[in-house]
N, C-alpha and C positions, 0 to 999 in steps of 0.2 A: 482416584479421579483427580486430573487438576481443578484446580480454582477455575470458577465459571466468572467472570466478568464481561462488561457490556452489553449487557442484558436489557437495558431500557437508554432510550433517550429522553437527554433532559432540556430543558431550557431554564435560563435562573436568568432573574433581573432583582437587583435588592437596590432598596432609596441609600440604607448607610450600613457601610462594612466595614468593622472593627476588628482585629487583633492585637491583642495587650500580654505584652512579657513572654517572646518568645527564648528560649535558651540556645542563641546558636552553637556553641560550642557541645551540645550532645547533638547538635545535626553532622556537625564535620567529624566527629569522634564514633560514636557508633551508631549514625545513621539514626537514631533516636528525635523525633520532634516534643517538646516540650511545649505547650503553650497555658499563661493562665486565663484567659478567657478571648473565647470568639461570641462576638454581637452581629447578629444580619436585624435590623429594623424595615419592616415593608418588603420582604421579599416575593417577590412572586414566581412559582415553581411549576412549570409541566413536567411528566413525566409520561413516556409514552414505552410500552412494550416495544421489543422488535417484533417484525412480522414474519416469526416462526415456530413451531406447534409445542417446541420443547420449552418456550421461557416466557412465552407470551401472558401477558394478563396474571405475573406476578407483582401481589403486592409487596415482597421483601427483593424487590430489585434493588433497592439501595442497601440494605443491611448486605446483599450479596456481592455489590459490587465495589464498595467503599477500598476491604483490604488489597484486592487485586490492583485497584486502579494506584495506588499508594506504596505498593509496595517496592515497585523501583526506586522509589527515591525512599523510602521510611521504613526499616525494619519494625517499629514501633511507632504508635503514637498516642499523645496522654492529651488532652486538655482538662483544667479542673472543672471550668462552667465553661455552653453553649446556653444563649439566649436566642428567639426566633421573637419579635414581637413586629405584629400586627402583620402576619402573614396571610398569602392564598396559595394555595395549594390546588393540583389538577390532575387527575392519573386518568390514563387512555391505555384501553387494551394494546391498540398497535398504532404506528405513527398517523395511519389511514384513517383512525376509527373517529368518525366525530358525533358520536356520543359519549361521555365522557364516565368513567367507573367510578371517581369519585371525586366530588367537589369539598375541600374544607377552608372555610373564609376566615377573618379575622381571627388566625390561631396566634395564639402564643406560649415559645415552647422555653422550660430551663431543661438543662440536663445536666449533673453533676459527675464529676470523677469518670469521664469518659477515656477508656482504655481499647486498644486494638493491637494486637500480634497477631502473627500465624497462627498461634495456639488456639487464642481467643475466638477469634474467625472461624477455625474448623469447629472448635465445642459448640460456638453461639448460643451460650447460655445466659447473656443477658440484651436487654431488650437496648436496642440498637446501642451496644458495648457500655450502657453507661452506670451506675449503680443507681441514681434516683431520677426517675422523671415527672414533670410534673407539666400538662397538656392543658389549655384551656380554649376554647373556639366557640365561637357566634353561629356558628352555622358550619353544619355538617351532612352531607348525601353522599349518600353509596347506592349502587345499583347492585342488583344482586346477580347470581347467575345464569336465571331465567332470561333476562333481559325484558321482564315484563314488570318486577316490583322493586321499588325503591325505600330504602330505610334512610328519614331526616328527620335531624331534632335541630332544635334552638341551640339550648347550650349545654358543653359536653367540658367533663372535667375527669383527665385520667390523670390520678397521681398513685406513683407504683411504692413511696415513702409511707403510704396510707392503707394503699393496698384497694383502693376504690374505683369505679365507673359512676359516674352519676352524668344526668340529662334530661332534659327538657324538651316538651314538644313535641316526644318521640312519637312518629309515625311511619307507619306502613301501606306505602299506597302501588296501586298499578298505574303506571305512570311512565314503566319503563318505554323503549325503542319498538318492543313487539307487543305493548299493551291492548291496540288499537284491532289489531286483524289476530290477535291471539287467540284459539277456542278452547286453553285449556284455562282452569277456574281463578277466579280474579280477587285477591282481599285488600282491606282499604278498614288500616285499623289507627287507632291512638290511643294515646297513652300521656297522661299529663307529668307525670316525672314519672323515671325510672333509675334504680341504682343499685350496684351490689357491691359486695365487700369481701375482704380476706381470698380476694383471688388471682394475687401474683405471687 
């Protein structure tokens, strides 16, 4: 099967964008990119499905679509660190749909030792190519896909160096787009912290 690319649209608006120590001479020698670190501070991200039955209302459209969109120009690419600070984040089933799948605010992201080949891309064996991530965000909702309940916490801390989820806040409410005229059965729960461990 080939490589599936553009599979979601996106929109990206960032206050300040940094890259530091790129290596031209592996771009012009084997198409390899080198970089030691990319900064986005305040970015703000839509992403929206296409509207068609086979890819829509994916949430790993970017892990799917990163190597393909890259690979004309970059047989490879490494960065040592990605930093995201003070971001919003927005994911939509399809470019139409405006209710939103998931809202994540004030995130701030590292990622270390981030690697991408062909290789890497078909195995996808690590969490969006990188060896350690570490997530933290003010506020998180997802819709589920009933489209009648919503999962939102406070504050959400994934670090994959630890191997933890932890969060605050966390609830379950009916709230979704078909909450209202839905007659199938409705829950509305909470949870004042939750966390687990040893599961990456």
């Amino acid at each position: 099967e080939q490589m599936a690319y553009n599979r979601a649209m996106y929109n990206m608006s960032v206050g300040n964008f940094a890259i530091k120590n790129i290596r031209l001479s592996s771009i012009f020698g084997s198409r390899r990119l080198r970089i030691k670190s990319i900064e986005l501070i305040r970015p703000v991200i839509r992403l929206a499905g296409k509207p068609d039955d086979k890819h829509k209302g994916k949430y790993d459209a970017i892990h799917k679509d990163l190597y393909p969109l890259i690979s004309n120009y970059f047989n490879k690419v490494e960065v040592k660190n990605i930093s995201v600070t003070d971001g919003f984040f927005d994911f939509y089933k399809t470019v139409t749909d405006e209710n939103e799948m998931a809202v994540v605010g004030n995130i701030n992201i590292a990622l270390s030792d981030f690697y991408v080949d062909e290789e890497v891309y078909k195995t996808n064996n690590r969490l969006f190519y990188s060896n350690k991530i570490a997530i933290t965000s003010g506020g998180y909702k997802i819709r589920l896909a009933d489209s009648i309940h919503t999962v939102n916490c406070g504050d959400l801390i994934i670090k994959t160096s630890d191997s933890i989820i932890f969060a605050t806040d966390v609830k379950l409410l009916a709230e979704g787009p078909k909450a209202a005229y839905s007659t199938k059965e409705k829950f509305n729960v909470t949870c004042g912290i939750f966390g687990m461990e040893k599961i990456m």
